[in-house]
C-alpha positions in Angstrom: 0.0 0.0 0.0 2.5 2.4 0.9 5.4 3.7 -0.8 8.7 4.1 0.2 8.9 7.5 -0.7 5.8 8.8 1.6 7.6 6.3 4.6 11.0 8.4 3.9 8.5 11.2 4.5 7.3 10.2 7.8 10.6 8.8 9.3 11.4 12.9 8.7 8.5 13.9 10.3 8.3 11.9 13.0 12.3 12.3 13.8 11.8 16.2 13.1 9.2 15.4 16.1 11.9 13.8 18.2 14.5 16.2 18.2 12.4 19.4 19.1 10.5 17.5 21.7 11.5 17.9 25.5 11.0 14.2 26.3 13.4 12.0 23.7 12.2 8.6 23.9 13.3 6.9 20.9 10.6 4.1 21.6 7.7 6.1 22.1 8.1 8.1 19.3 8.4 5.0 17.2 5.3 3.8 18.2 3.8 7.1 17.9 5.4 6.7 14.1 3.5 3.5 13.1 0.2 4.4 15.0 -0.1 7.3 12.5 0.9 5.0 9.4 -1.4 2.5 10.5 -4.1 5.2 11.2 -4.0 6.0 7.1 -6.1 2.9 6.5 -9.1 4.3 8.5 -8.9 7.3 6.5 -9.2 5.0 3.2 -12.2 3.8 4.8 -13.5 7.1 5.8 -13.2 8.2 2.1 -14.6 4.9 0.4 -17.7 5.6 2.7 -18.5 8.6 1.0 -19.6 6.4 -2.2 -22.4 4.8 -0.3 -23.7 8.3 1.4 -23.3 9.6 -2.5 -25.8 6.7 -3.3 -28.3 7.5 -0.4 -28.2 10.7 -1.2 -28.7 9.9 -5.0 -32.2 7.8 -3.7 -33.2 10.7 -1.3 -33.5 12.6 -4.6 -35.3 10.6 -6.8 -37.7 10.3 -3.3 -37.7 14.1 -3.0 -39.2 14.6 -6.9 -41.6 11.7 -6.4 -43.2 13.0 -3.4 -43.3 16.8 -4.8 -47.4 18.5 -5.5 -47.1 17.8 -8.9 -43.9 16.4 -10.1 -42.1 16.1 -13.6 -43.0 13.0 -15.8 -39.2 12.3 -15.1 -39.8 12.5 -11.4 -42.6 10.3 -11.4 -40.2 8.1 -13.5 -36.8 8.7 -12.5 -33.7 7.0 -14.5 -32.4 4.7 -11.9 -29.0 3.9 -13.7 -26.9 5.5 -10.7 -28.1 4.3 -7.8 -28.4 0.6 -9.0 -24.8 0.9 -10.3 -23.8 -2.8 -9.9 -20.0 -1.0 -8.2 -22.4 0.3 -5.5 -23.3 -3.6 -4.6 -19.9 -4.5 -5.1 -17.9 -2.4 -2.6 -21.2 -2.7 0.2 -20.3 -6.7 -0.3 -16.9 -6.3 0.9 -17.1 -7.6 4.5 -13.4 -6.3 5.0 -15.2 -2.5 4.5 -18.8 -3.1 6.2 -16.4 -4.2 9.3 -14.4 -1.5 9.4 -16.6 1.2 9.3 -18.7 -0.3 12.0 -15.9 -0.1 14.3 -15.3 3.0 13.7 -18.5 3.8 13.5 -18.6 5.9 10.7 -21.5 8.5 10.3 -21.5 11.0 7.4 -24.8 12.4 9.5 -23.2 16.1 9.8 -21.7 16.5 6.7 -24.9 15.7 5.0 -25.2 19.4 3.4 -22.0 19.5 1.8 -22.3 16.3 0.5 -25.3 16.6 -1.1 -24.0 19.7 -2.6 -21.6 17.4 -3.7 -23.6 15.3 -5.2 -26.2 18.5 -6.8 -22.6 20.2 -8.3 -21.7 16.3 -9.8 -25.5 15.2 -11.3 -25.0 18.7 -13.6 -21.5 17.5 -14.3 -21.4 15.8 -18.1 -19.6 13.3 -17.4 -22.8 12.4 -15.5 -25.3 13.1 -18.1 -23.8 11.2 -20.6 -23.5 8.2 -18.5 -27.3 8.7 -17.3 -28.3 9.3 -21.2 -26.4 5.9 -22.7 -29.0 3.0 -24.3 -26.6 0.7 -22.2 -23.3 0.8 -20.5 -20.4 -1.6 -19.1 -18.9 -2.5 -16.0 -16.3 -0.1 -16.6 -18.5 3.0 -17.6 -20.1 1.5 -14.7 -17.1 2.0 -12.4 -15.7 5.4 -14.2 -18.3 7.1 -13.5 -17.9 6.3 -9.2 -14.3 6.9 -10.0 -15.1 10.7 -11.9 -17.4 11.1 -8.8 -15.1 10.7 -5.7 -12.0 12.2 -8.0 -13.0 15.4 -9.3 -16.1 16.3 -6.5 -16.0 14.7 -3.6 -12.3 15.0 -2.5 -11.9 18.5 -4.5 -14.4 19.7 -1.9 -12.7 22.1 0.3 -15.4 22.1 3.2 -15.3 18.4 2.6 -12.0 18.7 3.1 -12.2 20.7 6.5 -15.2 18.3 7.7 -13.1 15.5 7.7 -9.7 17.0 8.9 -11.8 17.9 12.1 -12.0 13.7 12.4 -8.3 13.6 13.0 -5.9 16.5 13.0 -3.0 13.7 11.5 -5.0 13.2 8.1 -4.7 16.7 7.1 -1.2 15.9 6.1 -1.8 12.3 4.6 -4.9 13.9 2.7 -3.9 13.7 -0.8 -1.6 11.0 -1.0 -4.5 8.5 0.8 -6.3 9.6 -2.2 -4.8 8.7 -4.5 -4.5 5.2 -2.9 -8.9 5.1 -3.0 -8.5 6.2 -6.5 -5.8 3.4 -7.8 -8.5 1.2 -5.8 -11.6 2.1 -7.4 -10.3 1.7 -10.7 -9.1 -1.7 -10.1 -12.2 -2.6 -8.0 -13.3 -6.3 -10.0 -16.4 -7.3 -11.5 -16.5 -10.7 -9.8 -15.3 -9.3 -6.6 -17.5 -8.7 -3.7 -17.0 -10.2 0.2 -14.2 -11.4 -0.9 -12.1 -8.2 -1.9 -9.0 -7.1 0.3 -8.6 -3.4 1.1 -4.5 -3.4 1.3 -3.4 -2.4 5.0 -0.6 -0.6 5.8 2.5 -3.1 6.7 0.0 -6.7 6.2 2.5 -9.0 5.0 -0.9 -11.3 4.7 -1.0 -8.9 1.2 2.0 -8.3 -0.1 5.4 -10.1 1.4 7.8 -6.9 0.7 5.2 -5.0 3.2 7.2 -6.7 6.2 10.0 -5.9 4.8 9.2 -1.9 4.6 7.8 -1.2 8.0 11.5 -3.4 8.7 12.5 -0.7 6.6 11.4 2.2 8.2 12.1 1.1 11.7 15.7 0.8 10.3 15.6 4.0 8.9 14.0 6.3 12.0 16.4 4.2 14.4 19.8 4.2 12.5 19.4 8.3 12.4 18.7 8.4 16.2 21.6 5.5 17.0 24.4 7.3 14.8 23.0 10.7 14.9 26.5 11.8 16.8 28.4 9.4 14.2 27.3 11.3 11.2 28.3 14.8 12.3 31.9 14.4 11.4 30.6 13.0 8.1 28.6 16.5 7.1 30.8 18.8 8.8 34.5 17.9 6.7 32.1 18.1 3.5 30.9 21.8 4.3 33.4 23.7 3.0 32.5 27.5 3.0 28.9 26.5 5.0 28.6 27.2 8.5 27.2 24.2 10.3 24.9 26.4 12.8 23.6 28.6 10.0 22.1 25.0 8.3 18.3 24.2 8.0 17.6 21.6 11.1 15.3 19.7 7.9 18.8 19.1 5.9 20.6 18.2 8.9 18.1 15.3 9.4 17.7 14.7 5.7 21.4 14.8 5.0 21.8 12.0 8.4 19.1 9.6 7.0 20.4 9.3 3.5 24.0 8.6 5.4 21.6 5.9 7.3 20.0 4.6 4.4 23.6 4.1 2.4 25.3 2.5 4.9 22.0 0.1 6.4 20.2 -0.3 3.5 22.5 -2.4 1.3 19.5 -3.2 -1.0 18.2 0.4 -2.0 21.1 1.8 -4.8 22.9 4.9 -3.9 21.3 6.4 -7.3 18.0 5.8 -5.6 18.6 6.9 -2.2 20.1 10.4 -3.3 17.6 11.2 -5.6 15.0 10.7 -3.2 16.4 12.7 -0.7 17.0 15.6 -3.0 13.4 15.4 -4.0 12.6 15.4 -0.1 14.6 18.4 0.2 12.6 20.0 -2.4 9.1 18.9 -0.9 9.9 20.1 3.1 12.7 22.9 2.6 13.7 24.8 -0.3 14.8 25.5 -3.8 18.6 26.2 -1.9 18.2 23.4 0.4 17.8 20.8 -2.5 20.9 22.1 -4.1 22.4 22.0 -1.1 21.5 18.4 -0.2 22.5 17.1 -3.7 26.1 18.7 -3.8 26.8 17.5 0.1 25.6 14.3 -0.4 27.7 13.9 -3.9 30.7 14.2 -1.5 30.0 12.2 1.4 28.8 9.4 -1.2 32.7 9.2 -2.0 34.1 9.4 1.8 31.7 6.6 2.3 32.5 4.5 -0.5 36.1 5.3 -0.2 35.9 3.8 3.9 33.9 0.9 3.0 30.6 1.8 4.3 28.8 1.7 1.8 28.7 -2.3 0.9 26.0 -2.7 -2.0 25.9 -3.1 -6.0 26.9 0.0 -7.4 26.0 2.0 -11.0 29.5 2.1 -11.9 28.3 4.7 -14.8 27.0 6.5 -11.8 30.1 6.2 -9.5 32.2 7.0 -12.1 30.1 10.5 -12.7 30.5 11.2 -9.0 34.0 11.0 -9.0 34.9 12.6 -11.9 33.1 15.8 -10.6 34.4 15.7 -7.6 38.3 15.9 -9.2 36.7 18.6 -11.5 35.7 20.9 -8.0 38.9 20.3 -7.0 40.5 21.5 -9.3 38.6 24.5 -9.8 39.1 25.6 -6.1 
């Protein structure tokens, strides 16, 4: 379910956590780290719910014009194409889901306004009147529609949005990226699957067997920074050159530290791979200088690392090569 580049992300944020807290307790704040990975599935759940209450409210509507003084030939005989979408069945099937959201006891009951603004905005959409005007239509019209319905009105809702963010102040952060995870899902949601489909949980090796080996990953990760946090300073501070260590962004320092973690423990991730994604991290939770920064430091230390024999893993050579040749090119220039 999860990638490794979002876990990178909340080894960062959680360690961030650790170091400006008044109580350091490497344990606690490890725990705290995977209760808030593992709370990202009940956020998937909270957002797949919002299909069903788009159906109820679809039905409230067709009930609304029925029941009107004098209604419309077309409310007395509403096109019932929506809510009988056979996806609708599908997904309520799932006893995986239908548990879940009992326990957490899931109640759209308060939002109900703005999502059936929601769903007013999406029935004048086209998208939606081309699928309710169709002689006929497939599974997969079927299930694009659900999928044009949660993607481009419910979760682009803002108050939607703020509704649910008042649920848990953690999922503000984990917002986007859970969506896209309901999105991959509904698009790959199966015909002839209904109890039996599996919602993917974060770290359930039952799913996937390299799920195990990523929260092994992360654990790794968060503690190898904390262990060898002292360790590493040597490491930056003979790369700096003309920057002063004090003047540094606290983010690089700790991004700078777990790529040093993650190319000396993590002897199956390539060193291409592992600086890349930090300089991308750098660019997502510092700055444009910052991400410059972290690619020209690490560069270096990728060398003093090699060079010592900490770094034991299958290198690019092409790559190696690159990162040596540029750093006899900066020495000659200075």
């Amino acid at each position: 379910m999860l990638n490794r580049h979002f876990l990178r992300s909340k080894v960062l944020q959680f360690l961030y956590s650790y170091y400006i807290g008044d109580k350091k307790d490497m344990t606690i704040e490890e725990s705290n780290m995977f209760t808030n990975i593992d709370k990202l599935y009940d956020l998937e759940v909270y957002l797949i719910s919002t299909i069903f209450e788009m159906q109820d409210i679809a039905f409230e509507v067709i009930e609304e014009g029925k029941n009107k003084f004098l209604p419309t030939e077309e409310e007395k005989n509403p096109n019932m194409r929506f809510v009988q979408n056979p996806m609708f069945s599908l997904m309520r099937e799932c006893e995986q889901l239908q548990s879940t959201m009992k326990i957490l006891h899931i109640n759209w009951g308060d939002q109900k306004p703005t999502l059936r603004a929601t769903f007013d905005h999406f029935r004048t959409s086209d998208s939606y009147k081309d699928y309710m005007a169709k002689e006929s239509v497939t599974y997969e019209e079927h299930r694009r529609i659900i999928v044009q319905m949660f993607k481009n009105y419910i979760i682009k809702n803002s108050n939607f949005f703020d509704e649910l963010a008042d649920k848990s102040f953690t999922w503000q952060d984990d917002y986007e990226y859970v969506c896209q995870i309901v999105i991959v899902l509904l698009r790959n949601w199966e015909e002839d699957k209904g109890k039996d489909k599996i919602l993917p949980l974060p770290f359930d090796k039952t799913i996937d067997n390299e799920i195990e080996s990523d929260r092994d990953y992360t654990r790794n990760l968060f503690r190898n920074t904390i262990i060898h946090w002292d360790d590493y300073e040597p490491i930056i501070i003979r790369r700096l050159l003309n920057w002063d260590r004090d003047r540094l962004a606290f983010i690089d320092i700790i991004l700078i530290k777990m790529a040093i973690s993650e190319f000396i423990y993590a002897p199956t991730i390539p060193v291409r791979v592992t600086l890349n994604e930090y300089i991308e991290l750098a660019k997502e939770f510092s700055t444009e200088k910052s991400r410059l920064f972290v690619n020209g430091i690490l560069d270096r230390i990728i060398i003093d690392l090699r060079t010592e024999g900490k770094i034991q893993k299958i290198e690019d050579d092409e790559y190696l090569s690159d990162v040596v040749n540029k750093e006899k090119k900066d020495e000659q220039e200075c």
